[in-house]
C-alpha positions as CSV (number, residue, x, y, z in Angstrom):
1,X,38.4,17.6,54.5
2,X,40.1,15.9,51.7
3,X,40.5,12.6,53.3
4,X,36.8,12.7,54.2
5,X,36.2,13.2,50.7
6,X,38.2,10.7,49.7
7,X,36.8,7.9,52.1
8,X,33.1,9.2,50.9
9,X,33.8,8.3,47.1
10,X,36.0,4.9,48.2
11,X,32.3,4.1,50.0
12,X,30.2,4.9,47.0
13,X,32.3,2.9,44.7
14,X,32.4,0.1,47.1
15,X,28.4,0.3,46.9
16,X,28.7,0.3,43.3
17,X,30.2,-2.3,42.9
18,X,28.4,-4.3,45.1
19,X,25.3,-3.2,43.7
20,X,26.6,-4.2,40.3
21,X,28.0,-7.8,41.8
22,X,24.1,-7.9,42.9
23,X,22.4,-7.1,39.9
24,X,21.2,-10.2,37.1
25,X,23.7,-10.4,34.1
26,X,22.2,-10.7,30.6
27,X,23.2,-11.9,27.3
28,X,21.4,-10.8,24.2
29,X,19.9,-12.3,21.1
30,X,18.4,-11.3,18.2
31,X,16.2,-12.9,16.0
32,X,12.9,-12.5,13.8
33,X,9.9,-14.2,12.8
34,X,6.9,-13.6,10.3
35,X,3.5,-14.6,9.6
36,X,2.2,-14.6,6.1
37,X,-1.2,-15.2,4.4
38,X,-2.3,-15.4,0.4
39,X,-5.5,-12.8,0.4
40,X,-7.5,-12.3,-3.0
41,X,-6.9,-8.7,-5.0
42,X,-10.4,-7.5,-4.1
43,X,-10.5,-4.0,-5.0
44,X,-10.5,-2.9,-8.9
45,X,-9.2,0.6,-9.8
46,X,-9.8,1.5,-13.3
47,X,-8.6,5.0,-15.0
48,X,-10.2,6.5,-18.2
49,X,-10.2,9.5,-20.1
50,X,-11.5,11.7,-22.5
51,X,-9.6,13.5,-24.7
52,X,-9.6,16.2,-27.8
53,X,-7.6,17.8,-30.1
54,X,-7.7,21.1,-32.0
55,X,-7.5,24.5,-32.9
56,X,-10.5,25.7,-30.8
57,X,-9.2,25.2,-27.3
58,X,-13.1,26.7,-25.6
59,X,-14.5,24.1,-28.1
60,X,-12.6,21.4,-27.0
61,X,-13.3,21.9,-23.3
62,X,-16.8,22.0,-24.3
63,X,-16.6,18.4,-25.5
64,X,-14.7,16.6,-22.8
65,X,-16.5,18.6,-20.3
66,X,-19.9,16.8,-21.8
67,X,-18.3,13.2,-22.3
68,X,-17.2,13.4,-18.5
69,X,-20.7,14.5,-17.1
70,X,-22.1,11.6,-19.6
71,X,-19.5,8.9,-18.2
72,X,-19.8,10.4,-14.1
73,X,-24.0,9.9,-14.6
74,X,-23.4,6.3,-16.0
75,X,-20.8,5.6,-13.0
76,X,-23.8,6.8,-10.4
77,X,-26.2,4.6,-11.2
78,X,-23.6,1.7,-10.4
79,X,-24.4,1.1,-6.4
80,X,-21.1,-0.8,-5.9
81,X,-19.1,1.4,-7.7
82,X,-16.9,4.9,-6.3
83,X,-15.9,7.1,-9.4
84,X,-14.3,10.7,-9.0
85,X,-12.6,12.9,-11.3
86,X,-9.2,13.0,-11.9
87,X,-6.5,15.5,-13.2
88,X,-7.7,17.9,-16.4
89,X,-5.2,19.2,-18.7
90,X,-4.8,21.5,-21.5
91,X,-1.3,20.8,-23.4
92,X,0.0,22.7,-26.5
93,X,0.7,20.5,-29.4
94,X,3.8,21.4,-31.4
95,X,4.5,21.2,-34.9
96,X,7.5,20.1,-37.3
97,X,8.7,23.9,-36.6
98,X,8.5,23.7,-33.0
99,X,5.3,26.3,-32.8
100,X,1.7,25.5,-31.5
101,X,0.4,23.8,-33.7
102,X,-2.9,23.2,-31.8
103,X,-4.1,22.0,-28.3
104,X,-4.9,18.2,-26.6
105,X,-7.5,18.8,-23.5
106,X,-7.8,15.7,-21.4
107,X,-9.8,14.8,-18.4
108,X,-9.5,11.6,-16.0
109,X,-11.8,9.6,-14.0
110,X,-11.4,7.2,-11.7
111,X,-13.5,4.2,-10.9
112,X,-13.2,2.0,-7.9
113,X,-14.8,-1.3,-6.8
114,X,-14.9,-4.8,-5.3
115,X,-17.6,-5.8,-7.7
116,X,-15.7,-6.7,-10.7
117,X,-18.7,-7.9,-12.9
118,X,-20.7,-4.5,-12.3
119,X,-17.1,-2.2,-13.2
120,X,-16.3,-4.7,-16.4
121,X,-20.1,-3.7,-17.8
122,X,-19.7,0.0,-16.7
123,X,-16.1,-0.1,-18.6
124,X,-17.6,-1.8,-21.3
125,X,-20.5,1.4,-21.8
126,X,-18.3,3.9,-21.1
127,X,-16.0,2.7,-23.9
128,X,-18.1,3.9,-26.3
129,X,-16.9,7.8,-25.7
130,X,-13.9,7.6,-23.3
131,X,-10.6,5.2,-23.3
132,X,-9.2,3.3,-20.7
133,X,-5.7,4.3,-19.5
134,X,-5.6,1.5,-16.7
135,X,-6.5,-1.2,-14.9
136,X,-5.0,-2.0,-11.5
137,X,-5.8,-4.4,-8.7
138,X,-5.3,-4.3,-4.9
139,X,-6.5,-5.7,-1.5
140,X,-9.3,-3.8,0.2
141,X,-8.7,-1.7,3.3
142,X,-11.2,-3.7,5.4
143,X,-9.4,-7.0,4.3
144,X,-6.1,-5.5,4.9
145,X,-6.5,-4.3,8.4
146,X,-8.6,-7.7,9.5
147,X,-5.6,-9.9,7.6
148,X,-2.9,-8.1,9.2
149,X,-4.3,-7.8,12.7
150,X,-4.7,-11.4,12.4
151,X,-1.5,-12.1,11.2
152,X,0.0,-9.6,13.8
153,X,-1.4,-12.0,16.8
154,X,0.5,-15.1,15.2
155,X,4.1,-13.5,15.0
156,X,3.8,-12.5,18.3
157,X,2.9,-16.0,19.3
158,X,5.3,-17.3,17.3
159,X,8.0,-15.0,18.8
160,X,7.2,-16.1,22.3
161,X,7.4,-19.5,21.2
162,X,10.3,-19.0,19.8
163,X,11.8,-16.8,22.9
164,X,10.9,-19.9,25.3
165,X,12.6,-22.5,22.9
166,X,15.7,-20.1,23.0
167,X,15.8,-19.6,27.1
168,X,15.2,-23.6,27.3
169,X,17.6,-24.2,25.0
170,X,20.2,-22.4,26.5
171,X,19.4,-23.3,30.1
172,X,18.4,-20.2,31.4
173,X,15.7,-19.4,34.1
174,X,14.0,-16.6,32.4
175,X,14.3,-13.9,29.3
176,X,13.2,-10.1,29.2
177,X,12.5,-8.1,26.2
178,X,15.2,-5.9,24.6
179,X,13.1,-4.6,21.0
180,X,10.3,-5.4,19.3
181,X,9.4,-4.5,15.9
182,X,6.3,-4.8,14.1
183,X,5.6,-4.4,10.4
184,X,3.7,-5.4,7.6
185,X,5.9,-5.3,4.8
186,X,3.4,-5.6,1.8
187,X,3.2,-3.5,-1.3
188,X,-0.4,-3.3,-1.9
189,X,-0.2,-1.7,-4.9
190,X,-0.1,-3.7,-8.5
191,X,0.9,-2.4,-11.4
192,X,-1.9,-1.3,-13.6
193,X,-2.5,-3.2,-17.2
194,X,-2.1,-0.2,-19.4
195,X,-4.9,-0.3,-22.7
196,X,-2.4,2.4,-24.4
197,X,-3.3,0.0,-27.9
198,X,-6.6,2.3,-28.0
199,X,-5.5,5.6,-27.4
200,X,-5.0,6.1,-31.4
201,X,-8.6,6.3,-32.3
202,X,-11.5,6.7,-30.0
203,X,-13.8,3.2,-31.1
204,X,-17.0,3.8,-33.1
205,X,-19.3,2.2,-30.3
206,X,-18.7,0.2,-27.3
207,X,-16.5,-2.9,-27.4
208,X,-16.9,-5.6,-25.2
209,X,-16.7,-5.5,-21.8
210,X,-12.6,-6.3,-20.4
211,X,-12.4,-9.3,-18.8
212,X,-11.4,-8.6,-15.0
213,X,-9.2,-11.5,-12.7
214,X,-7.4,-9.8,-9.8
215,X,-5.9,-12.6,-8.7
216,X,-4.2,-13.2,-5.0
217,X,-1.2,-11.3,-3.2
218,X,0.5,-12.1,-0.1
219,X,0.4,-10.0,3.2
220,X,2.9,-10.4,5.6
221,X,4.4,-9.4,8.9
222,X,7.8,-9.1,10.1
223,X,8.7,-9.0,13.7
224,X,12.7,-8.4,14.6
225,X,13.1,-9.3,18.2
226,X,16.1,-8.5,20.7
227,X,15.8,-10.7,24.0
228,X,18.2,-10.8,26.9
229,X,18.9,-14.6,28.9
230,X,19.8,-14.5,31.9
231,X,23.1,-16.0,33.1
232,X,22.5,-18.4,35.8
């Protein structure tokens, strides 16, 4: 019984090997490509506020809760503008003694567009009651998925261009595909221009309207490729 055994396993490692001896050999590369584009900053994100401070913490509510309604019926009529509240916060003030001293409520909006004439002249109105905390600019969703789907289609021609030149190169008869990555590395967010300068004094009437330039960014895609040649 043991010798059977033992001339059963000599036959399947014989096979093996065989087997083995039969199958293509490979040898492995790696490499990466990217495909990169300059888009415009189309979307506009601007933050404001409306803040007051006092003893009267019901009174103060009362206030801000007025100047946001005001500012949020402004933002309405303004087709190609998206506004929506933000955080609200009511924050003790502390004196020289370290005791209340009195109380800051605040309330945040948040205004959104790709129109940046229409959100300068709504900033510049609603100036006149609130202050702006932020300005920040950023590429669109809709241009952002149609630039990187595009951009995704010329990596991966570029990576089988470059696969080809590599089996060519090397003399080989054919490649196969180890790994494939794909992904946009972008950071779509830029850093807002603060307007801290007015939070001191709220101005008397509306100032003029900020002058908005978002500018350009660029979008890109990665691809890190792994391919085997085969050894003639």
């Amino acid at each position: 019984m043991k010798a059977y055994l033992a001339a059963l396993l000599l036959g399947l490692s014989v096979l093996s090997v065989a087997h083995a001896e039969q199958a293509p050999t490979y040898e492995r590369i790696a490499f990466s490509v990217k495909a990169a584009q300059e888009v415009p900053n189309d979307m506009l994100t601007a933050v404001l506020y409306a803040e007051q401070q006092g003893q009267d913490t019901a009174a103060l509510a009362n206030t801000v809760n007025q100047t946001t309604t005001w500012a949020l019926d402004i933002a309405k009529q303004a087709n190609t503008v998206t506004s929506r509240t933000l955080d609200y916060t009511t924050n003790p003030i502390y004196g020289e003694n370290g005791k209340v001293s009195g109380w800051q409520v605040r309330q945040s909006i948040q205004l959104k567009s790709q129109d940046s004439k229409a959100l300068s002249g709504l900033l510049g109105q609603l100036q006149e009651k609130l202050r702006i905390e932020g300005i920040s600019y950023s590429v669109s969703p809709e241009v952002q998925a149609s630039t990187e789907k595009a951009l995704i289609d010329q990596a991966l021609k570029t990576f089988k261009e470059r696969a080809e030149q590599m089996k060519t190169g090397m003399g080989r008869h054919e490649y196969r595909v180890v790994r494939l990555d794909v992904q946009a590395a972008n950071d779509y967010f830029q850093p807002p221009i603060m307007m801290r300068a007015m939070a001191d004094a709220a101005p008397a009437a509306a100032p003029a309207p900020p002058a908005l330039e978002g500018g350009k960014q660029n979008l890109q895609v990665n691809v890190q490729a792994e391919i085997e040649l085969s050894i003639n």
